[in-house]
C-alpha positions as CSV (number, residue, x, y, z in Angstrom):
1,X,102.3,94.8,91.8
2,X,102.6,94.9,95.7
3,X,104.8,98.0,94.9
4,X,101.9,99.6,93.2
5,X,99.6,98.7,95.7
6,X,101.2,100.1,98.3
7,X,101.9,103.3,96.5
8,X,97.7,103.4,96.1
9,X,97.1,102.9,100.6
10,X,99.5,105.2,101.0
11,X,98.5,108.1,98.9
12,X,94.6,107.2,99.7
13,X,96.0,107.6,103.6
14,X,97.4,110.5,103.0
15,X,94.4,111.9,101.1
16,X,92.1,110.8,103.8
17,X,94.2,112.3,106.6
18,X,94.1,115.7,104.7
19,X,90.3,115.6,104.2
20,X,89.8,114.7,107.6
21,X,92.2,117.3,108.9
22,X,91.5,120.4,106.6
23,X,87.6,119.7,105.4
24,X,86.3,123.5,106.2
25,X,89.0,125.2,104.8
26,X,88.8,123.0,101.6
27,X,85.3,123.5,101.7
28,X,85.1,127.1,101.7
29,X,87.8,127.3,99.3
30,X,86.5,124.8,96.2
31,X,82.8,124.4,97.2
32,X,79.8,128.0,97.4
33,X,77.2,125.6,98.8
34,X,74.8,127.0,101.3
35,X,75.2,124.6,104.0
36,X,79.2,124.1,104.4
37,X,78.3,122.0,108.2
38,X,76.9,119.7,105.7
39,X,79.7,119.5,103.1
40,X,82.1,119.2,106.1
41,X,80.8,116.8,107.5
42,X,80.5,114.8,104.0
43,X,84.0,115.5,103.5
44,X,84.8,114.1,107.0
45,X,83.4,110.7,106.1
46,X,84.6,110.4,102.6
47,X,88.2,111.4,104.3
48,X,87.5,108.6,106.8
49,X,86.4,106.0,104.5
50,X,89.7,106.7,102.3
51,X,91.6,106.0,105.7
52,X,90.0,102.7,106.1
53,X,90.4,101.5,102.8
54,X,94.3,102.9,102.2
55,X,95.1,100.9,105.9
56,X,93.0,97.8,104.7
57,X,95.2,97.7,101.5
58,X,98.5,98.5,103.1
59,X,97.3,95.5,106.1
60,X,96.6,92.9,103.7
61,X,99.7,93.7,101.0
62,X,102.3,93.3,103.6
């Protein structure tokens, strides 16, 4: 089960990392919305909050 978990905070860091990292080219790629500084930004935070939660699972499993 700690296995498992683990597995989970690291792919959600990794995931988050990416968001953070690459959010306007995803956006332009997967998303025709008018206001991409908008969508950015959204994907920014939702890459952020993955972060936090993959470190607070990785923190309190080990």
């Amino acid at each position: 089960m700690r296995e498992f978990l683990l597995f989970i905070g690291i792919i959600a860091l990794v995931c988050g990392v990416k968001f953070i990292y690459d959010a306007r080219p995803i956006v332009k790629k997967y998303f025709s919305l008018g206001s991409k500084n908008e969508t950015t930004l959204g994907l920014k935070i939702f890459g952020f909050l993955l972060v936090i939660i993959g470190g607070a699972v990785m923190y309190f499993m080990y």
